[in-house]
N, CA, C and O atoms as a Maestro MAE file, in Angstrom:
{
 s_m_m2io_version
 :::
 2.0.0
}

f_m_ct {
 s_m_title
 :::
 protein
 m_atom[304] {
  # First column is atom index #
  i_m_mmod_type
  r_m_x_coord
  r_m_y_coord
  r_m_z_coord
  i_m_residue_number
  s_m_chain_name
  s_m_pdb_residue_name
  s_m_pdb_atom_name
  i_m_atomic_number
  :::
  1 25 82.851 161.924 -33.291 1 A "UNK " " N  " 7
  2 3 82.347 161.578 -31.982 1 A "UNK " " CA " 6
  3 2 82.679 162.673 -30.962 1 A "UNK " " C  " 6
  4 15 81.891 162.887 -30.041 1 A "UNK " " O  " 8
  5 25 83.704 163.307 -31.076 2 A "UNK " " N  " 7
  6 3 83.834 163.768 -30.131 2 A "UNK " " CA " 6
  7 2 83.105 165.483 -30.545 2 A "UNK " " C  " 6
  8 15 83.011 166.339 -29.666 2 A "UNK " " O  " 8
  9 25 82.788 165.662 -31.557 3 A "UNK " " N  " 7
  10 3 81.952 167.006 -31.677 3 A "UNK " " CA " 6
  11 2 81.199 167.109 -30.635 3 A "UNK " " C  " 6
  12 15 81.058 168.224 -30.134 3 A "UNK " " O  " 8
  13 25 80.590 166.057 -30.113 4 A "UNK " " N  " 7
  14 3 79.327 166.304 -28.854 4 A "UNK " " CA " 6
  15 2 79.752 167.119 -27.661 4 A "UNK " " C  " 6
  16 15 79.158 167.776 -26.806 4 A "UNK " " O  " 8
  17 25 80.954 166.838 -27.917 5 A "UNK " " N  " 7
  18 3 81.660 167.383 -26.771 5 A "UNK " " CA " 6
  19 2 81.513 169.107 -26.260 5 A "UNK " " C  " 6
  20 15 81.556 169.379 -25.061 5 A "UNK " " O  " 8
  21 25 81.371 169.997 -27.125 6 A "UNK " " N  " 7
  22 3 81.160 170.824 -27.129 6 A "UNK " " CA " 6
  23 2 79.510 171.591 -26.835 6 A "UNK " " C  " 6
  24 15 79.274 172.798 -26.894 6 A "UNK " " O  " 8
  25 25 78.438 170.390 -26.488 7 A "UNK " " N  " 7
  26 3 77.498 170.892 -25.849 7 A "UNK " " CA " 6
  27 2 77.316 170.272 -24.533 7 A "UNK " " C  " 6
  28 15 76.182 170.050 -24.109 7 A "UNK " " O  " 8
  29 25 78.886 169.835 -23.533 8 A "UNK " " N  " 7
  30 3 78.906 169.237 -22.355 8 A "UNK " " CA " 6
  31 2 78.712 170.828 -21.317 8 A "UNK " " C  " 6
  32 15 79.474 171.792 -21.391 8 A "UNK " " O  " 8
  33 25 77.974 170.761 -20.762 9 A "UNK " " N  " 7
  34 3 77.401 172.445 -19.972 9 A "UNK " " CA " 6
  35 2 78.910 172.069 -18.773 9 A "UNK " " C  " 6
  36 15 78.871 171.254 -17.851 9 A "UNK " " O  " 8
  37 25 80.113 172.932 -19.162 10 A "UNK " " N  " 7
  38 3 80.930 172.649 -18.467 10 A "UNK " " CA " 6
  39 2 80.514 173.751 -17.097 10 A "UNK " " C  " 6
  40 15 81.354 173.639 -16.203 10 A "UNK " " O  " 8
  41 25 79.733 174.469 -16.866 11 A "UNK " " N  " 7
  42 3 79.656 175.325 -15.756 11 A "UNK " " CA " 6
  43 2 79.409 174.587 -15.054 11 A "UNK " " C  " 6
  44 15 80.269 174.633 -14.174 11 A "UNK " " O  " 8
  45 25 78.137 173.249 -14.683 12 A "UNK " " N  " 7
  46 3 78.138 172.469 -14.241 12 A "UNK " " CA " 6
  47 2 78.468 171.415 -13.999 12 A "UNK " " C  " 6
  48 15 78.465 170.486 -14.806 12 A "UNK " " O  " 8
  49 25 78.854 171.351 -12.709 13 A "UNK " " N  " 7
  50 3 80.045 170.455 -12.197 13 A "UNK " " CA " 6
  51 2 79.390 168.777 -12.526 13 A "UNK " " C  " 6
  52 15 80.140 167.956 -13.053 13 A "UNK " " O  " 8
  53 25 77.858 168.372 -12.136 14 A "UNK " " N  " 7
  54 3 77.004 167.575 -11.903 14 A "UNK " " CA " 6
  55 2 77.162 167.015 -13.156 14 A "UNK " " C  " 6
  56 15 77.360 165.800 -13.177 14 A "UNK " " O  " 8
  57 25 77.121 167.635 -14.248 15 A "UNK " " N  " 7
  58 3 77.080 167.953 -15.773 15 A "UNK " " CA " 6
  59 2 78.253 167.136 -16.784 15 A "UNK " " C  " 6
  60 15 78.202 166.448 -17.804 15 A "UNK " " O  " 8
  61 25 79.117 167.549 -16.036 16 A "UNK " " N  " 7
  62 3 80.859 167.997 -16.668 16 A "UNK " " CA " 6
  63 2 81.758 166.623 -16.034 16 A "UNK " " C  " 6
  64 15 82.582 165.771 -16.364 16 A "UNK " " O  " 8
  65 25 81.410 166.827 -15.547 17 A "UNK " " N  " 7
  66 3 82.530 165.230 -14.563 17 A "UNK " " CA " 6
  67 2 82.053 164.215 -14.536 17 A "UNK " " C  " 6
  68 15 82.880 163.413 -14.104 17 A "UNK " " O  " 8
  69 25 80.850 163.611 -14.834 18 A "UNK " " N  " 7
  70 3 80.471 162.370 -15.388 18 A "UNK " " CA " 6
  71 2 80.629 162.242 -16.891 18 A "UNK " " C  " 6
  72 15 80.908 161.150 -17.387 18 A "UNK " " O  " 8
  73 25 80.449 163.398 -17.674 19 A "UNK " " N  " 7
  74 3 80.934 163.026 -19.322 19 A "UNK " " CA " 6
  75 2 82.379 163.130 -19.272 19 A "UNK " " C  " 6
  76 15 82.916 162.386 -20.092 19 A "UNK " " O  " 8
  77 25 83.208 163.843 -18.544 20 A "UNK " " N  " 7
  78 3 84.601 163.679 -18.627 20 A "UNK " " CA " 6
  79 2 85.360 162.386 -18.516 20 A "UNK " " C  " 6
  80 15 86.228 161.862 -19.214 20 A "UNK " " O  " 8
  81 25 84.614 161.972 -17.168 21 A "UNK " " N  " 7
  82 3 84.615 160.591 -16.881 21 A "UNK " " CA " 6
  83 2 84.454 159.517 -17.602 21 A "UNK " " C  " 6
  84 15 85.347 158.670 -17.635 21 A "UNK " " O  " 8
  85 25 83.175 159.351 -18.370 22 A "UNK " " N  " 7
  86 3 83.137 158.391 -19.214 22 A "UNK " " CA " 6
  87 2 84.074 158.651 -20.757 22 A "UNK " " C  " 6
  88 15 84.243 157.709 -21.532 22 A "UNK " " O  " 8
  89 25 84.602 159.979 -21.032 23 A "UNK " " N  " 7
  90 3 85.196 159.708 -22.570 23 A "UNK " " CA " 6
  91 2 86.767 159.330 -21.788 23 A "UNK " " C  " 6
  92 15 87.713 159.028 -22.516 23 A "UNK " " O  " 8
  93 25 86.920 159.371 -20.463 24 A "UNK " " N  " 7
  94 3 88.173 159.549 -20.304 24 A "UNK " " CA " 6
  95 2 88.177 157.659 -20.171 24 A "UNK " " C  " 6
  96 15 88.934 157.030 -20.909 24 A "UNK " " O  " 8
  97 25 87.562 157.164 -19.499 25 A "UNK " " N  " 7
  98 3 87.369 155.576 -18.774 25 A "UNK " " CA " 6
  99 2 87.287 154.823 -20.422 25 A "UNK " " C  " 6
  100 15 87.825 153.725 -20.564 25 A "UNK " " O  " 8
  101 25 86.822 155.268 -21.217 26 A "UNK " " N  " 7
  102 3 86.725 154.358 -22.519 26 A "UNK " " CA " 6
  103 2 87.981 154.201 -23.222 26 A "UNK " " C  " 6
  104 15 88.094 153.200 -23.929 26 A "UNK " " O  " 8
  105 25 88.760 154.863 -23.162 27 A "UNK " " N  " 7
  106 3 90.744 154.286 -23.823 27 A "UNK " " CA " 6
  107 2 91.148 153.948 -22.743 27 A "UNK " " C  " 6
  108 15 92.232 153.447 -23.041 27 A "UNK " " O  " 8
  109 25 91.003 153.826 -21.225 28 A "UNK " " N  " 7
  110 3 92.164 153.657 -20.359 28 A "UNK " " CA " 6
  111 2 91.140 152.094 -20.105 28 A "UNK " " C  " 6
  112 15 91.940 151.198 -19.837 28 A "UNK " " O  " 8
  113 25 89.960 151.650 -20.110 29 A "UNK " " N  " 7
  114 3 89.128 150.554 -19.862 29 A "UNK " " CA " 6
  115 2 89.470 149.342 -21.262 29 A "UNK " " C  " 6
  116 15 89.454 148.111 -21.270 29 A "UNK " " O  " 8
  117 25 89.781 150.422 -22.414 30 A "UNK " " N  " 7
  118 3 89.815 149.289 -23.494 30 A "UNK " " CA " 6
  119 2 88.010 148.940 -23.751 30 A "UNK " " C  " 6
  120 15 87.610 148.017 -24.460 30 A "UNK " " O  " 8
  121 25 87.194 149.814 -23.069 31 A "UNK " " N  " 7
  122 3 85.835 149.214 -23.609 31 A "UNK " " CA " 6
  123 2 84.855 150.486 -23.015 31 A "UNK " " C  " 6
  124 15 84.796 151.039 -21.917 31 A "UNK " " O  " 8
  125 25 84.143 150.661 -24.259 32 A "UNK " " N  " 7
  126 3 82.974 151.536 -24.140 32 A "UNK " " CA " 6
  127 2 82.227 151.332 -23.033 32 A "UNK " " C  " 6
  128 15 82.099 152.113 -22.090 32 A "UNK " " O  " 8
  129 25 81.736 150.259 -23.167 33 A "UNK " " N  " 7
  130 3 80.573 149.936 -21.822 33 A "UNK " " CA " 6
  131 2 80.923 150.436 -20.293 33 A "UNK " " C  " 6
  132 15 80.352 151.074 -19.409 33 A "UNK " " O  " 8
  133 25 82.270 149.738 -20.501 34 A "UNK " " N  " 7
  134 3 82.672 150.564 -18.669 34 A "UNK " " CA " 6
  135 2 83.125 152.185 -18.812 34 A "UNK " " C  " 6
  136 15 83.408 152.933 -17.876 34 A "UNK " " O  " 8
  137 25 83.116 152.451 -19.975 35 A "UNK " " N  " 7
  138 3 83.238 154.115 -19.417 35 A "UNK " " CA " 6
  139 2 81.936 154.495 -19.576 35 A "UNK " " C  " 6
  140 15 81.747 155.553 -18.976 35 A "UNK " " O  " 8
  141 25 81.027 154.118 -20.084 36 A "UNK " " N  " 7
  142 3 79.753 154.396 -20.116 36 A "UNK " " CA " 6
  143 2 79.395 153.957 -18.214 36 A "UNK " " C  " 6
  144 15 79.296 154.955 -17.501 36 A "UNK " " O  " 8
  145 25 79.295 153.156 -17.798 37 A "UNK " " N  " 7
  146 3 79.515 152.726 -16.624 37 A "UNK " " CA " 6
  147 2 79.675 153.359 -15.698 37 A "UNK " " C  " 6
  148 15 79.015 153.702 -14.717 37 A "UNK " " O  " 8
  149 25 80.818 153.529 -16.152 38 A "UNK " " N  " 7
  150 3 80.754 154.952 -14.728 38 A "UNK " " CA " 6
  151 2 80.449 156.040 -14.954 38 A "UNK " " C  " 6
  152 15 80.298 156.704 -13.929 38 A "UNK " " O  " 8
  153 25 80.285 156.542 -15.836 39 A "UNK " " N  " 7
  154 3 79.539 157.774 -16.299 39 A "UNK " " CA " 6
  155 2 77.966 158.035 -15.247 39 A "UNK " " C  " 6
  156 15 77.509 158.998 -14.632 39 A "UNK " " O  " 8
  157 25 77.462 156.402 -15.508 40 A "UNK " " N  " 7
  158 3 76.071 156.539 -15.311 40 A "UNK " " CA " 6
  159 2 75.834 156.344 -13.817 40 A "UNK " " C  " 6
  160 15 74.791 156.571 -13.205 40 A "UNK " " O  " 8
  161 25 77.462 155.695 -13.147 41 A "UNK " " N  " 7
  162 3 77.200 155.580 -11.748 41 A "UNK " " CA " 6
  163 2 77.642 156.848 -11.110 41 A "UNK " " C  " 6
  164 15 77.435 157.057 -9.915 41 A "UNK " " O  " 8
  165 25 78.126 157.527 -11.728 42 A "UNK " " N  " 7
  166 3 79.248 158.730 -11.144 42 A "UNK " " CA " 6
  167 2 77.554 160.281 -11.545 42 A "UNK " " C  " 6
  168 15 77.185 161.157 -10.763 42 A "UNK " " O  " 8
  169 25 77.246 160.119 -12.335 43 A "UNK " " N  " 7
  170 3 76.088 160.830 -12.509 43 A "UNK " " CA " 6
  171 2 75.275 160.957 -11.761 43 A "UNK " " C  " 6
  172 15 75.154 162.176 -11.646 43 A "UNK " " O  " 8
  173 25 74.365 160.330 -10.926 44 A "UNK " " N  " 7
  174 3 73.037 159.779 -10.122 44 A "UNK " " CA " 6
  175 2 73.946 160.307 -8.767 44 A "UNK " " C  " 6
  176 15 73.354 160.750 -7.783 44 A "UNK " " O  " 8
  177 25 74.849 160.253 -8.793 45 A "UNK " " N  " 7
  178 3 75.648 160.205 -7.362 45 A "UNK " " CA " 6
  179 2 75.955 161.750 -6.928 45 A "UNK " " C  " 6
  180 15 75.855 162.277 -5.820 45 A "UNK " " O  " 8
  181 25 76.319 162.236 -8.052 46 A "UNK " " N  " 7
  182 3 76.768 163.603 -8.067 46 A "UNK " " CA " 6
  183 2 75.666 164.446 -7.700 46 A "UNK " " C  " 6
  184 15 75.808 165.262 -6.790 46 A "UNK " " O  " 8
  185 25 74.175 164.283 -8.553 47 A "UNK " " N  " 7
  186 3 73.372 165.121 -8.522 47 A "UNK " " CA " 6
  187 2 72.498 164.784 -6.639 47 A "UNK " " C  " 6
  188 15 71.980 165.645 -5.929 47 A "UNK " " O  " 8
  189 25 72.588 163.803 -6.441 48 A "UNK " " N  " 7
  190 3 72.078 163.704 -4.890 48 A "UNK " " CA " 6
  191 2 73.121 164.108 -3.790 48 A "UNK " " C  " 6
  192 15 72.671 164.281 -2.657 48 A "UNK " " O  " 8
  193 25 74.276 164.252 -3.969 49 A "UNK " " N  " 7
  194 3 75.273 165.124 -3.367 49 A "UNK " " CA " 6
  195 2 75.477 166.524 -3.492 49 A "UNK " " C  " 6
  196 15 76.323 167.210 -2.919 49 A "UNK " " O  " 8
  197 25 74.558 166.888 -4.351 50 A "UNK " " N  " 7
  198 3 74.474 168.423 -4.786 50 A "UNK " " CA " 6
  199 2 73.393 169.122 -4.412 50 A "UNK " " C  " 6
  200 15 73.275 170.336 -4.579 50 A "UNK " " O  " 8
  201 25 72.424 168.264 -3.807 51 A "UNK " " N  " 7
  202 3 71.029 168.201 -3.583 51 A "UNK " " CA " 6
  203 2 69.785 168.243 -4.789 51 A "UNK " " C  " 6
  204 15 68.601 168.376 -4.479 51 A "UNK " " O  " 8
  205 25 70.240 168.112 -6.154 52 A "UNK " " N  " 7
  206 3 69.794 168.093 -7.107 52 A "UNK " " CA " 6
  207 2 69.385 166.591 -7.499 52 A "UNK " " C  " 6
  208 15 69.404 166.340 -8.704 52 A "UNK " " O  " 8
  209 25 69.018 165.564 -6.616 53 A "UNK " " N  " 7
  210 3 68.546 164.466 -6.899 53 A "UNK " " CA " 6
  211 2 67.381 164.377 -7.330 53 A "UNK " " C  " 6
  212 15 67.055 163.190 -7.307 53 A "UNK " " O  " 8
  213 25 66.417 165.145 -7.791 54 A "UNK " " N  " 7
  214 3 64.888 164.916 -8.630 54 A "UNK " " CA " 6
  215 2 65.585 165.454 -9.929 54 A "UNK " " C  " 6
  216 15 64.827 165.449 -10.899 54 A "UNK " " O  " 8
  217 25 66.046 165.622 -10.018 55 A "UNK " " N  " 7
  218 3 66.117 165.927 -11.872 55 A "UNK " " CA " 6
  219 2 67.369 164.490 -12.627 55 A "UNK " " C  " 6
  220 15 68.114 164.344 -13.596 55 A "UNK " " O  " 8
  221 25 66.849 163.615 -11.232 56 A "UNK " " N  " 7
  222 3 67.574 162.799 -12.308 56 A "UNK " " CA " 6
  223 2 66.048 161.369 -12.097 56 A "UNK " " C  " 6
  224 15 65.441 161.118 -11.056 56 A "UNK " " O  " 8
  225 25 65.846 160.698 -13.515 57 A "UNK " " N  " 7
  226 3 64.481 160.126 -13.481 57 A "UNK " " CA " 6
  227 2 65.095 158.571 -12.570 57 A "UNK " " C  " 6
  228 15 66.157 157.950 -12.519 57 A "UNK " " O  " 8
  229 25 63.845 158.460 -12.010 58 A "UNK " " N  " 7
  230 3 64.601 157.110 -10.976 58 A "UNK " " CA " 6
  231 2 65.100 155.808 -11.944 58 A "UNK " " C  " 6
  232 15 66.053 155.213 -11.441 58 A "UNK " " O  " 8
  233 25 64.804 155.458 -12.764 59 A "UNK " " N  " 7
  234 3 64.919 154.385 -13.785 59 A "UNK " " CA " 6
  235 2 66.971 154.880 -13.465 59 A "UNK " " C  " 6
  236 15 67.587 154.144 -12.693 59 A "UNK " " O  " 8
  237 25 67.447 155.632 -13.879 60 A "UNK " " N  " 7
  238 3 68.794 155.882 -13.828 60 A "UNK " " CA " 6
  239 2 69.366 155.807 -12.326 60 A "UNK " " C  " 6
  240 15 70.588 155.833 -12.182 60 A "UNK " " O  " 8
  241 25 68.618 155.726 -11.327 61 A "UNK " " N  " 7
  242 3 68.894 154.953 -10.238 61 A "UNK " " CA " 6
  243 2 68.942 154.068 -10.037 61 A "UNK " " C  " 6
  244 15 69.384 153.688 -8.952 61 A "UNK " " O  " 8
  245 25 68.535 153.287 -10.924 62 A "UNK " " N  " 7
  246 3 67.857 151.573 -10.717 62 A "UNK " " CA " 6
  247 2 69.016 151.220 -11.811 62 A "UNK " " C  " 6
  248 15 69.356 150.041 -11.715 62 A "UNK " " O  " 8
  249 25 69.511 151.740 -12.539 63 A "UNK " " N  " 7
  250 3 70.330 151.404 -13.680 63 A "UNK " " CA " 6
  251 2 71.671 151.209 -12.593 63 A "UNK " " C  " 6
  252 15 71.914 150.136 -12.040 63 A "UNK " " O  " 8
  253 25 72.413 152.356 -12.422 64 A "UNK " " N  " 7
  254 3 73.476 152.635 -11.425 64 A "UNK " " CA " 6
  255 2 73.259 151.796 -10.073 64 A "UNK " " C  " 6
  256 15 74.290 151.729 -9.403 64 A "UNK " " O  " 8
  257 25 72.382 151.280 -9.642 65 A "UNK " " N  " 7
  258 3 72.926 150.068 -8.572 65 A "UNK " " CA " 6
  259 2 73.194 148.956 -9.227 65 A "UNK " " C  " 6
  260 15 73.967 148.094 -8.809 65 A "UNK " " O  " 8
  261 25 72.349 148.885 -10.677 66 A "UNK " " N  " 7
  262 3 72.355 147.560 -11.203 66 A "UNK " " CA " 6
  263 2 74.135 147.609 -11.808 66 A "UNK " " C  " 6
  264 15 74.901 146.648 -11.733 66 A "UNK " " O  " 8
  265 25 74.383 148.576 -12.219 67 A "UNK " " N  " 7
  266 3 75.984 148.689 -12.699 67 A "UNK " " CA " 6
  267 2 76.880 148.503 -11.511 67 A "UNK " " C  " 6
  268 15 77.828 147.746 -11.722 67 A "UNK " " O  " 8
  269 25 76.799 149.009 -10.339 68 A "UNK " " N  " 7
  270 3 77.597 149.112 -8.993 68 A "UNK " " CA " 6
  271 2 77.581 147.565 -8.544 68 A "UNK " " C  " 6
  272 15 78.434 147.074 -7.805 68 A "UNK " " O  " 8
  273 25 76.043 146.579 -9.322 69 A "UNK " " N  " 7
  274 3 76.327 145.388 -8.284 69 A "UNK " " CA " 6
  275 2 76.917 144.511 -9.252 69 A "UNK " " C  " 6
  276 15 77.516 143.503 -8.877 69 A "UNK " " O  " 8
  277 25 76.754 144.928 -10.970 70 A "UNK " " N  " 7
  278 3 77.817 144.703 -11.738 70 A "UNK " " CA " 6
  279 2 79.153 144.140 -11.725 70 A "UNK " " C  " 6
  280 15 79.801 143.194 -12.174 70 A "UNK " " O  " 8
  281 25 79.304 145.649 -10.657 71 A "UNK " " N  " 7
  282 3 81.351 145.696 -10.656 71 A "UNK " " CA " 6
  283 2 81.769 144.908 -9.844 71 A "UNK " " C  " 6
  284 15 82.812 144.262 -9.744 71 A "UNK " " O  " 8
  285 25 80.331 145.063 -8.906 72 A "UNK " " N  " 7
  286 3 80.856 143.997 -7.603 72 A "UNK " " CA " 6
  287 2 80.865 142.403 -7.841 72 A "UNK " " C  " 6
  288 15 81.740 141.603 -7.509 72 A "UNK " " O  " 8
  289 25 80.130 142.260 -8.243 73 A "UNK " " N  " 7
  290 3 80.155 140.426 -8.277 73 A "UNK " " CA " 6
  291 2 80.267 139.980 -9.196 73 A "UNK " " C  " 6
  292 15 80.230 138.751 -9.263 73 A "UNK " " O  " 8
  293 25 80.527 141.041 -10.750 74 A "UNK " " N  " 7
  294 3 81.198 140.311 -11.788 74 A "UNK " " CA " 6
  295 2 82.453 140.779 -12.299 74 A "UNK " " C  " 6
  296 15 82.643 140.961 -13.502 74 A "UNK " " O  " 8
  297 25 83.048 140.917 -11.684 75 A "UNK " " N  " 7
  298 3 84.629 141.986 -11.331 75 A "UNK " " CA " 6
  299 2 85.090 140.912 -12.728 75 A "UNK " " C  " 6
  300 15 84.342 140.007 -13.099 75 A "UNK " " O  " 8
  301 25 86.426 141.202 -13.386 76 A "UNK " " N  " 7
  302 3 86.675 140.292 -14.312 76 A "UNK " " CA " 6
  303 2 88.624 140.171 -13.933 76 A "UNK " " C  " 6
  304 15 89.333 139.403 -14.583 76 A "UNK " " O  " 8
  :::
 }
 m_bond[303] {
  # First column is bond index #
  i_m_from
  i_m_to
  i_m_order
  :::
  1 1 2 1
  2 2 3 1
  3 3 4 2
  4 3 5 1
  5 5 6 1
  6 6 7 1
  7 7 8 2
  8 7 9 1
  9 9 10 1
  10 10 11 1
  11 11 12 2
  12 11 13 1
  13 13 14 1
  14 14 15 1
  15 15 16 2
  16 15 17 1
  17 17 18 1
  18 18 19 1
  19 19 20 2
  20 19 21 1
  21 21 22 1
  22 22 23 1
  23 23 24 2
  24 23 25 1
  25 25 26 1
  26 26 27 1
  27 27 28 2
  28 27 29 1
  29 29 30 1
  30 30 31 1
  31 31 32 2
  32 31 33 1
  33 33 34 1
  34 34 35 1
  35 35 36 2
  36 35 37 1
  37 37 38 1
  38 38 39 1
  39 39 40 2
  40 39 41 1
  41 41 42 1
  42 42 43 1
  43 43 44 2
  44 43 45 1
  45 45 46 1
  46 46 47 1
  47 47 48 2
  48 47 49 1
  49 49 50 1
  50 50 51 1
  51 51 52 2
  52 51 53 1
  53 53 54 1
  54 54 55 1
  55 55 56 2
  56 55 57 1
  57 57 58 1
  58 58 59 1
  59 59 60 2
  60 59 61 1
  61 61 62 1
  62 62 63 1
  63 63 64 2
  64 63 65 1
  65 65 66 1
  66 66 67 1
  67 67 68 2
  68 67 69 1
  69 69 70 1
  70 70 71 1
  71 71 72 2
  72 71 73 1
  73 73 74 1
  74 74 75 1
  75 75 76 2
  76 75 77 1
  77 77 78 1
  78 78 79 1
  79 79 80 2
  80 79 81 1
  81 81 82 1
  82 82 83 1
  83 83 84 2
  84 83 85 1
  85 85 86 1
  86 86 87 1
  87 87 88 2
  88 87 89 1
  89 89 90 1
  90 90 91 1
  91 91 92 2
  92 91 93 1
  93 93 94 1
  94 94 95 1
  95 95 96 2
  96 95 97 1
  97 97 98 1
  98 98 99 1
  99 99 100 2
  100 99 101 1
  101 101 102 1
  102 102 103 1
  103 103 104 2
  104 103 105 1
  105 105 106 1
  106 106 107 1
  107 107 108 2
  108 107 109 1
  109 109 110 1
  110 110 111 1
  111 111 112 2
  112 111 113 1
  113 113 114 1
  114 114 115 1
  115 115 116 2
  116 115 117 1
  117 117 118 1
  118 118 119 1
  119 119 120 2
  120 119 121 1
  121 121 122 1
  122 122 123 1
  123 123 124 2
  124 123 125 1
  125 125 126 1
  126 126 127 1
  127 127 128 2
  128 127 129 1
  129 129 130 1
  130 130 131 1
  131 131 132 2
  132 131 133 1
  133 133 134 1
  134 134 135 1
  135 135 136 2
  136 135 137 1
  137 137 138 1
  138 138 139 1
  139 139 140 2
  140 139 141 1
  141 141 142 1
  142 142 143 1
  143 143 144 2
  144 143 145 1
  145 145 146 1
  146 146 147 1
  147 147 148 2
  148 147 149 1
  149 149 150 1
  150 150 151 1
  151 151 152 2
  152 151 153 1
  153 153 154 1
  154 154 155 1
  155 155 156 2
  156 155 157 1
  157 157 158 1
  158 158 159 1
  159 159 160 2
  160 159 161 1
  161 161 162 1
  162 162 163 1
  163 163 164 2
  164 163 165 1
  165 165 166 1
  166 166 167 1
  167 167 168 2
  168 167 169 1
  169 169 170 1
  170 170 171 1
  171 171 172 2
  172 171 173 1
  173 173 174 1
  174 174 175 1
  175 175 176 2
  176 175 177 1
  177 177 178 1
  178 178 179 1
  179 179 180 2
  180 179 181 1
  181 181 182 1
  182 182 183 1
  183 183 184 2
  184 183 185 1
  185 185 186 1
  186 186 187 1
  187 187 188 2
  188 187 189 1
  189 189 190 1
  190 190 191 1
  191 191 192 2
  192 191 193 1
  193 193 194 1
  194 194 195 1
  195 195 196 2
  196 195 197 1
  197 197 198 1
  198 198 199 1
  199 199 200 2
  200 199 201 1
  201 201 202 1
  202 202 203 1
  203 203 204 2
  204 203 205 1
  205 205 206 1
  206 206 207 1
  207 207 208 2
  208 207 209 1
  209 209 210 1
  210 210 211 1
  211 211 212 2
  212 211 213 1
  213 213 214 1
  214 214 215 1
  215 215 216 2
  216 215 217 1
  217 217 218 1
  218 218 219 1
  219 219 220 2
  220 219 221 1
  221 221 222 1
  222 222 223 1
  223 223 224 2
  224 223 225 1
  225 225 226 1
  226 226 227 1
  227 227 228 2
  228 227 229 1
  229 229 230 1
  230 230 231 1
  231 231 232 2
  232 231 233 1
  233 233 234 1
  234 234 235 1
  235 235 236 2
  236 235 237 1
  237 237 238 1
  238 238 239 1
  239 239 240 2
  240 239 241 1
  241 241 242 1
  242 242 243 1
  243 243 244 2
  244 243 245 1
  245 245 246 1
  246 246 247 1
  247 247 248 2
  248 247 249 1
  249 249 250 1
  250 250 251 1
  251 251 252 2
  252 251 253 1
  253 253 254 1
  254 254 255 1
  255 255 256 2
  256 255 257 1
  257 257 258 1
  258 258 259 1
  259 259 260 2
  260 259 261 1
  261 261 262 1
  262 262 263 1
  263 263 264 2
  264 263 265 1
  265 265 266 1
  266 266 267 1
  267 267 268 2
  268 267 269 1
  269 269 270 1
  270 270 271 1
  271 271 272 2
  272 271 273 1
  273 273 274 1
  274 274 275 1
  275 275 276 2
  276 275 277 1
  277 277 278 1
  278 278 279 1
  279 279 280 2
  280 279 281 1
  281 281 282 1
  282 282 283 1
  283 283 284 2
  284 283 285 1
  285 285 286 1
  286 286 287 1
  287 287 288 2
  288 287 289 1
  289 289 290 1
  290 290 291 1
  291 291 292 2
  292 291 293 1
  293 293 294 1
  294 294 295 1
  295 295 296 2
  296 295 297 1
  297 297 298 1
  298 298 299 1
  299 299 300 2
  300 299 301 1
  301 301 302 1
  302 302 303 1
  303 303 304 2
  :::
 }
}
């Protein structure tokens, strides 16, 4: 699993810190899904703060509020 790791484009920051994020959130979460989770909310976020928000497809916008309203009102 972690071979993939080695085609993470670490030059990019947009790139690099949402997959860091999610392999790091999956042992400290105890569960795939929430490091996947934030991966996908921490992603969408990054690239519209970078001004690189069209290269991400809107469906992954619509995903990441649906995860953000997730955390919020089904907190555990």
């Amino acid at each position: 699993m972690m071979e993939s790791v080695r085609h993470i484009d670490f030059g990019d920051f947009t790139e690099s810190l949402p997959a860091f994020l999610t392999i790091i959130m999956m042992p400290f979460t105890y569960s795939i899904a929430n490091g996947v989770s934030a991966g996908l909310v921490v992603y969408p976020l990054l690239k519209l703060i970078s001004g690189r928000g069209r290269e991400v497809h809107w469906i992954v916008y619509v995903l990441a509020v649906l995860v953000v309203l997730r955390f919020a009102f089904l907190s555990e």
